[in-house]
C-alpha positions, -999 to 999 in steps of 0.1 A, spaced: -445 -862 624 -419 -834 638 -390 -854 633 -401 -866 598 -406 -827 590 -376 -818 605 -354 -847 586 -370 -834 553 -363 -800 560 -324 -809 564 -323 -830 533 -342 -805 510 -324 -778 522 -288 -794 514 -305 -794 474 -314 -756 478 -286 -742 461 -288 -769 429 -328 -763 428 -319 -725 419 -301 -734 392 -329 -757 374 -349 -748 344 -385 -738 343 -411 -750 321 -430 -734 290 -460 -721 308 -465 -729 342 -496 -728 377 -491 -720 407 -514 -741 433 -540 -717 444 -544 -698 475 -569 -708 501 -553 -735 523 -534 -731 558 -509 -762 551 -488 -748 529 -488 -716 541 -473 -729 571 -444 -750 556 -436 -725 537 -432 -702 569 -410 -726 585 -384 -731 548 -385 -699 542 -370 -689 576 -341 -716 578 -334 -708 540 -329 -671 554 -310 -681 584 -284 -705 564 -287 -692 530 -300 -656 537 -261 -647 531 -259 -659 498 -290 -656 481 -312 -623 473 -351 -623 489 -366 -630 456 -343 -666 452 -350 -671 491 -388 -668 484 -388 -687 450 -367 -718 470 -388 -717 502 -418 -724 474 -405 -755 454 -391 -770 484 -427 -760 506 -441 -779 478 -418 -811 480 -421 -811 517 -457 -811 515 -459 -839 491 -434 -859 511 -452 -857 539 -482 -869 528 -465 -901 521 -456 -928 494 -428 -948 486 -429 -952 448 -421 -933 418 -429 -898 426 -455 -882 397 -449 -861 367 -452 -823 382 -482 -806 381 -502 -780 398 -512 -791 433 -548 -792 439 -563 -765 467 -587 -768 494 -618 -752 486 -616 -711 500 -629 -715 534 -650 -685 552 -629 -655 568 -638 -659 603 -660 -628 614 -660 -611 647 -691 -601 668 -698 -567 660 -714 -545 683 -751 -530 680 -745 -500 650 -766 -484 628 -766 -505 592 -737 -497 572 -743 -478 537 -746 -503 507 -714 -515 492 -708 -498 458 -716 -518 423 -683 -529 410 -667 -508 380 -674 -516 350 -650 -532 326 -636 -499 310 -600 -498 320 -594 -537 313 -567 -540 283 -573 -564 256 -557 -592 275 -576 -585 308 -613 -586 290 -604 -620 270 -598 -637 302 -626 -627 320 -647 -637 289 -631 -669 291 -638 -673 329 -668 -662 326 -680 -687 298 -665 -717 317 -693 -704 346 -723 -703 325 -710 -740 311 -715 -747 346 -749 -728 353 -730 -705 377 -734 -667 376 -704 -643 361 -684 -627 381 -687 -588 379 -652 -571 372 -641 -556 405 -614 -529 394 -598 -526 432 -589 -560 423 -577 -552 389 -552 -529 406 -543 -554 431 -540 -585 403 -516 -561 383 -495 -552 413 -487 -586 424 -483 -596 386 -457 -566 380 -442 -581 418 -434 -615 403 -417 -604 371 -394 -573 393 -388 -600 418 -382 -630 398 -402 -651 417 -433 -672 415 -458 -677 444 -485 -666 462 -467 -651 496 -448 -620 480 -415 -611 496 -428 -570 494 -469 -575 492 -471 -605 516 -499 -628 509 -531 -620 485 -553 -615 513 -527 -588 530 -529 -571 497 -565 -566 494 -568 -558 535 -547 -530 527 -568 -523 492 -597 -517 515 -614 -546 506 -640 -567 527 -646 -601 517 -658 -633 535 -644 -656 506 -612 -651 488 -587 -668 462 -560 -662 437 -548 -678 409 -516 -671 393 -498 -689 355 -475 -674 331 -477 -679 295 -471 -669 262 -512 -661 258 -540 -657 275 -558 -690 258 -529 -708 268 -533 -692 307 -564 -701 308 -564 -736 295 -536 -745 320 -558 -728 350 -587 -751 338 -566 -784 340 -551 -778 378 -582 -790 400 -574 -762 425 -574 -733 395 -607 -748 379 -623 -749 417 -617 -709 424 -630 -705 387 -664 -721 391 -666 -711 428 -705 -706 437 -691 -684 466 -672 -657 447 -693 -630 431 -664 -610 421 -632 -608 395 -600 -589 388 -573 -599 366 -540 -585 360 -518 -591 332 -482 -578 325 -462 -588 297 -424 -600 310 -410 -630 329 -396 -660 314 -430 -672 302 -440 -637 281 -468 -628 301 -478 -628 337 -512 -636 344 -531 -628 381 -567 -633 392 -574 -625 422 -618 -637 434 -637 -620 461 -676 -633 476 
């Protein structure tokens, strides 16, 4: 399986430099945080496109490479010889548990606060959680309460993707979504993101409800907790972030 990674890696990376140059789509997913495999391929592209390309190409290009071609090595390596698919968001694993260490005998810690509620959300913001928050009742799940740490941290990363002109979950300046909300002071023991741009949020939404992984963080019975970011800019008009806590 090393060698057959390590042959892909060569070949893909000889069609970096054309993949920068192709065209994006109309509205577009991302497939959604929560899974190891990926995280690691793209660890491994994204530091031989900075050792042979780093030269080159800036950090946002290197990162938004090391994603499309993370993505074809993954789907190469899960084999197939025929006609390879239209493209489409790739399904996630299901958020698995943070591992949690053995704490020592201490008094009980003070209650976690109530999360904020929804004042502060723009237009945009409270129409998607509305939306979200429908497609759980559809499903007998509980809404998810607005969380505005989160809020802060969704519009962060959505403001990163449009400055950096990239588009994936591991930021070249905020890292990876759960790095982000470490540093926001935020305990969790489940955690996702979900990221699309779009001209609207109906249209955001309705292309997070198609991709298997998207839909799954959505009607998660483990995450109790919401906050969406959305900036207007990019290629698709609008930038659109959730970001799910349990």
């Amino acid at each position: 399986m090393q060698k057959r990674f390590s042959a892909l890696l060569a070949l893909l990376l000889v069609l970096a430099l054309s993949l920068a140059v192709q065209a994006q789509p109309a509205t577009v997913t991302l497939p959604a945080a929560g899974g190891t495999s990926y995280d690691q391929v793209y660890s491994q592209v994204h530091a031989q496109l900075q050792r042979h390309l780093g030269y080159l190409l800036s950090p946002a290009t290197i990162a938004d490479l090391a994603r499309r071609l993370s993505e074809q090595v993954v789907a190469r390596l899960g084999g197939g010889t025929g006609t390879p698919p239209e493209p489409q968001p790739a399904p996630a694993p299901q958020p698995v548990p943070k591992p949690q260490p053995v704490p020592e005998p201490q008094p009980a810690p003070a209650p976690e606060p109530a999360p904020a509620p929804r004042t502060g959300l723009t237009v945009d913001e409270a129409r998607m959680v509305e939306l979200v928050n429908q497609e759980r009742a559809k499903a007998g799940l509980k809404p998810l309460a607005v969380d505005m740490r989160l809020v802060e941290t969704a519009r962060a990363k959505s403001r990163d993707l449009i400055e950096e002109n990239y588009f994936g979950h591991i930021s070249p300046k905020l890292g990876s979504p759960f790095e982000q909300m470490q540093r926001a002071g935020i305990s969790y023991r489940y955690a996702g993101e979900n990221l699309a741009g779009a001209p609207t949020v109906d249209r955001a939404h309705a292309a997070l409800m198609k991709s298997p992984g998207h839909r799954a963080n959505i009607l998660s019975p483990n995450f109790t907790r919401i906050g969406v970011g959305i900036v207007d800019g990019g290629p698709y008009g609008k930038m659109f972030t959730q970001q799910f806590i349990g």
